[in-house]
C-alpha positions as CSV (number, residue, x, y, z in Angstrom):
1,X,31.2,63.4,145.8
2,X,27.8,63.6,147.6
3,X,29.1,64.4,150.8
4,X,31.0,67.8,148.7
5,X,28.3,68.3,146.7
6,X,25.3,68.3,150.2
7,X,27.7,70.2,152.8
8,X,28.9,73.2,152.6
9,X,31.3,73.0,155.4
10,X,32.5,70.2,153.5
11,X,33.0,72.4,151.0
12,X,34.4,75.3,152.7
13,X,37.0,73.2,154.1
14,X,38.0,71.4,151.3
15,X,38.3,73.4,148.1
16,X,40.5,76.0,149.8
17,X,42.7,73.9,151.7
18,X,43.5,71.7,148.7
19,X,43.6,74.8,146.1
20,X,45.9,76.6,148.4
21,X,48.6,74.1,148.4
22,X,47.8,73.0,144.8
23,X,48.7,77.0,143.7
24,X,51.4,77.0,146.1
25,X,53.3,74.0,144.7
26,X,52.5,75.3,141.0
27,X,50.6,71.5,140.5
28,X,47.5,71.4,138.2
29,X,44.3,71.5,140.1
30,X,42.2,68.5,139.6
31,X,39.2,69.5,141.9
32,X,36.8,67.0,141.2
33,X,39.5,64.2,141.1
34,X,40.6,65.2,144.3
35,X,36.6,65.2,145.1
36,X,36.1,61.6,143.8
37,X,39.7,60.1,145.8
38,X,38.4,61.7,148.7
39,X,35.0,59.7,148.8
40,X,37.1,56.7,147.6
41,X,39.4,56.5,150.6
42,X,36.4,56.2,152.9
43,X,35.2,53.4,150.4
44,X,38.7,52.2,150.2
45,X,38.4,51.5,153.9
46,X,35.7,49.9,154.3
47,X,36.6,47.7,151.4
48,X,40.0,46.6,153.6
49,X,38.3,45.7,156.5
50,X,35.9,43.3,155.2
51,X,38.2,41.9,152.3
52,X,41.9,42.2,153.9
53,X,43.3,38.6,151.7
54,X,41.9,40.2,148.6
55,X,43.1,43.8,149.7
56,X,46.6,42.6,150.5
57,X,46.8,40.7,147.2
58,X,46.5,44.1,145.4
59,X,49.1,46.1,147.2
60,X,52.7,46.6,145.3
61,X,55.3,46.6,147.7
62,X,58.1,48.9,147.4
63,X,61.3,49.8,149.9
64,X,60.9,46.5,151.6
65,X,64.5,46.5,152.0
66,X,63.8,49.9,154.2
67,X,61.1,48.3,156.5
68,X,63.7,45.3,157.1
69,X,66.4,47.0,158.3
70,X,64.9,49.3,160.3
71,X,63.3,46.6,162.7
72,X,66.0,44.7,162.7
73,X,67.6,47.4,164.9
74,X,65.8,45.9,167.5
75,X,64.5,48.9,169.2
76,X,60.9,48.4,167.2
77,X,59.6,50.8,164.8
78,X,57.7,53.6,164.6
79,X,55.6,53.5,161.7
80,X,53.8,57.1,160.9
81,X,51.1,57.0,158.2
82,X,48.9,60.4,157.0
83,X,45.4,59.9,155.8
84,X,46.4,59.7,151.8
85,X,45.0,56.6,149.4
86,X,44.4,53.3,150.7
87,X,46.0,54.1,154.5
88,X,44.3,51.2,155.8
89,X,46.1,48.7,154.2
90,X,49.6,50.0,156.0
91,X,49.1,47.9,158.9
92,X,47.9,45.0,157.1
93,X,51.0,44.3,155.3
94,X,53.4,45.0,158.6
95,X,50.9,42.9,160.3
96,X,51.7,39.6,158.0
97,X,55.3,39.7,159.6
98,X,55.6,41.6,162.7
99,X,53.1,42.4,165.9
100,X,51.4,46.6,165.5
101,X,50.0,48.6,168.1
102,X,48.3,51.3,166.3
103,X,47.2,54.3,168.5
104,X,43.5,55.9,167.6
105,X,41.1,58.1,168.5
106,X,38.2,56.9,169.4
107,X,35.0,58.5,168.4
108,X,32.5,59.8,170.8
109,X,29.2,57.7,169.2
110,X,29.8,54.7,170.9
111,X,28.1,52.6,168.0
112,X,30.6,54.2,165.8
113,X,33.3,53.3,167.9
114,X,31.7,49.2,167.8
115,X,31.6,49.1,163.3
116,X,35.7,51.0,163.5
117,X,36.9,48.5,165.5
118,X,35.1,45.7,164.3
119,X,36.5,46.2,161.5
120,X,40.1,47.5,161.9
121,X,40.4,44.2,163.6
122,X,42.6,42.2,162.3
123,X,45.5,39.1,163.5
124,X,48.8,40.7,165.5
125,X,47.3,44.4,165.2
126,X,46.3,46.3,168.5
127,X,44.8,49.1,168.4
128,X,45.1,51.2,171.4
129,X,43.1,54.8,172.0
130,X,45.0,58.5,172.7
131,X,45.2,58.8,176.2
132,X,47.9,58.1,178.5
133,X,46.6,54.6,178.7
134,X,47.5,53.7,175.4
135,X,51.1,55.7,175.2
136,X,52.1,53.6,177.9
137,X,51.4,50.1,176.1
138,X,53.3,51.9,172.8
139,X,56.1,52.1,174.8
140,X,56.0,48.5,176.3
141,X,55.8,47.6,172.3
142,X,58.7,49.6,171.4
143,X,60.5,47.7,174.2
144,X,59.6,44.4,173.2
145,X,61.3,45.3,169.7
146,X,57.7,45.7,168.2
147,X,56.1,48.2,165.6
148,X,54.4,51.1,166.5
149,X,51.9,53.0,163.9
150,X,50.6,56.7,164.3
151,X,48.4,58.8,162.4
152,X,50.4,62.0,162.2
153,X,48.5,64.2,160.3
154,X,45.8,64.5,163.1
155,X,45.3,67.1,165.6
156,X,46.1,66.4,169.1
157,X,43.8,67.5,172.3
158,X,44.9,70.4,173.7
159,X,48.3,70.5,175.6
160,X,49.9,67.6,173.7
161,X,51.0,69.4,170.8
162,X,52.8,72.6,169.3
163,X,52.1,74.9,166.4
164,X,54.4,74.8,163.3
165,X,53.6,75.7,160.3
166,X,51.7,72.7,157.8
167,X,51.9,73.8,154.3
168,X,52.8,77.2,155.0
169,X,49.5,77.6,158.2
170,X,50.2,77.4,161.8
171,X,49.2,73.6,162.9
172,X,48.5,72.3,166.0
173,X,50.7,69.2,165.4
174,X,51.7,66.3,167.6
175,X,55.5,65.7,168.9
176,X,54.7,61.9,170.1
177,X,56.1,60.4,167.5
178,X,59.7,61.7,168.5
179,X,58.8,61.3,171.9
180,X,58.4,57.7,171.7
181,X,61.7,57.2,169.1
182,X,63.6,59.6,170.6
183,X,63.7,56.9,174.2
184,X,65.2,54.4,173.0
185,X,66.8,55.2,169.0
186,X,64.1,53.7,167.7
187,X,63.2,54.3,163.7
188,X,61.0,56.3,162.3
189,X,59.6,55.6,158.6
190,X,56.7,57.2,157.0
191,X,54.7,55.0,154.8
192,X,52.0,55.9,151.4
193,X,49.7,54.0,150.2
194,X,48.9,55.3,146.7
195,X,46.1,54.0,145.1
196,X,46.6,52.8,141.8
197,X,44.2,52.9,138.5
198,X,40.9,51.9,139.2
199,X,40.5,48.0,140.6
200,X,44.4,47.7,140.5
201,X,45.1,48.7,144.5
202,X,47.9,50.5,146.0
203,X,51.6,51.2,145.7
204,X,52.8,50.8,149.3
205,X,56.0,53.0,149.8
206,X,58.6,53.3,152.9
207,X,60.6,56.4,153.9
208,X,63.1,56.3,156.7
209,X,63.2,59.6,158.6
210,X,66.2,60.8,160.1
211,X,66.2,61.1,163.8
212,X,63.8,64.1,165.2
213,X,65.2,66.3,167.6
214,X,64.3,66.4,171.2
215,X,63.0,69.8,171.1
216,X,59.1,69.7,170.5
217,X,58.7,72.6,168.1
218,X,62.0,71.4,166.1
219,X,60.7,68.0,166.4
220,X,57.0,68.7,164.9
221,X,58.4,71.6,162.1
222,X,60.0,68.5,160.8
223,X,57.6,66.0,161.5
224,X,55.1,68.4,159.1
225,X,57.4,68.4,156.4
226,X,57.5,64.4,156.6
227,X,53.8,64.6,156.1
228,X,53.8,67.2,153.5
229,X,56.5,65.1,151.4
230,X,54.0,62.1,151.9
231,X,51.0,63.8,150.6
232,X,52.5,65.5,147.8
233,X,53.6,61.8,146.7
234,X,49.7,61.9,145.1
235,X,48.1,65.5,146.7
236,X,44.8,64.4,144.5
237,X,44.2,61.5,147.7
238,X,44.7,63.4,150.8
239,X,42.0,63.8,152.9
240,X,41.5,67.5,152.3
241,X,37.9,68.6,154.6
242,X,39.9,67.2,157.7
243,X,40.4,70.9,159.4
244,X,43.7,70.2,160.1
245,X,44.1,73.8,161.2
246,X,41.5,73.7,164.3
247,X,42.2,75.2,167.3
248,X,42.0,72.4,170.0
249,X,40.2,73.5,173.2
250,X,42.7,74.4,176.0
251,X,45.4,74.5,173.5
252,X,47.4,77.7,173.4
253,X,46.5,80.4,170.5
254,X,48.4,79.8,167.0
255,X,50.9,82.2,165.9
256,X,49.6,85.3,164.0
257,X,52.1,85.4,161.3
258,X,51.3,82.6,158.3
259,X,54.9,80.8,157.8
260,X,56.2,80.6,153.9
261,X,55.6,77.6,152.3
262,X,58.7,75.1,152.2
């Protein structure tokens, strides 16, 4: 709430971005609520990384069965998880019974870089930054019958990704995650993390996707409407000042027309 209430580009990314889909979907608008999960899924974070037992003892489980039959498939998983709730925890639980590489982007303060990954560390999770570097050992994982996890809901460098519309505004949105299923049938499943009343954690939920297409734009169109089925899961615990409809540099200019919200 401080961080709303001492920037105004906080604000002025926020409150219309949240309001707009909010209206849109003909859901009540909570805008302090949404204020107050905001700040807590920083705190929520932090929290994980320096209690993970504790934090994995307060996570409900749901669609295990989901998570189970998808890597038994053999051909790994990709595992796709927007910024909503307790995110953090995700990996956590797939990392108590099967290896993660988790691809992120690193930050460019160095120290900042040093505390994320210090804490983000954790047993049988790599992490592994956005460059070509780092696609190449997701691959080798997906080989090796491993998990994958991607943040979807961020916005690629420019020249990786496609506009589509994202709750009814061009987005400059990635098509990796198909990329990388698409090679070898691998399965895609978004996951949620909702939190839960105050103190009583998160409800960890699993949806299978059905295969993307090969075509980038078809690919991310869907992909976007993965996410926005996520978030709407609890809207009040997105992360809502992320601009998530900046114009990369070097990325090609967004389409004029705003699409209809699905």
């Amino acid at each position: 709430m401080l961080a709303y209430a001492g920037s105004q580009q906080y604000r002025a990314l926020f409150r219309p971005q949240y309001e707009a889909v909010m209206q849109a979907r003909h859901l009540p608008i909570a805008l302090w609520t949404a204020v107050k999960a905001s700040g807590m899924l920083f705190s929520d974070s932090l929290w994980i990384w320096r209690n993970p037992q504790k934090a994995l003892k307060l996570v409900e489980v749901q669609d295990w069965d989901v998570v189970e039959s998808a890597i038994s498939e053999g051909h790994g998983l990709v595992m796709l998880t927007p910024h909503l709730g307790g995110f953090e925890i995700i990996p956590r639980v797939l990392a108590q019974h099967f290896p993660a590489t988790i691809l992120y982007r690193p930050s460019r303060q160095e120290w900042l870089n040093e505390v994320v990954e210090e804490g983000r560390s954790y047993p049988n999770m790599h992490f592994v930054p956005t460059n070509l570097h780092g696609v190449r050992q997701m691959t080798r994982a997906l080989t090796r019958g491993e998990a994958i996890g991607i943040l979807p809901d961020q916005v690629p460098s420019g020249g990786e990704g496609v506009w589509v519309p994202f709750f009814g505004r061009p987005a400059y949105t990635t098509p990796l995650p198909a990329r990388l299923a698409n090679r070898n049938n691998t399965p895609i499943v978004m996951f949620t993390a909702k939190r839960k009343a105050l103190g009583q954690g998160w409800l960890m939920q699993a949806t299978r996707l059905a295969p993307l297409p090969e075509d980038s734009v078809s690919a991310a169109t869907e992909l976007n409407i993965a996410i926005q089925n996520a978030i709407l899961i609890a809207p009040n615990q997105f992360i809502w000042a992320y601009n998530r409809y900046k114009h990369p540099a070097g990325a090609e200019l967004p389409p004029e027309t705003e699409q209809a919200i699905h």
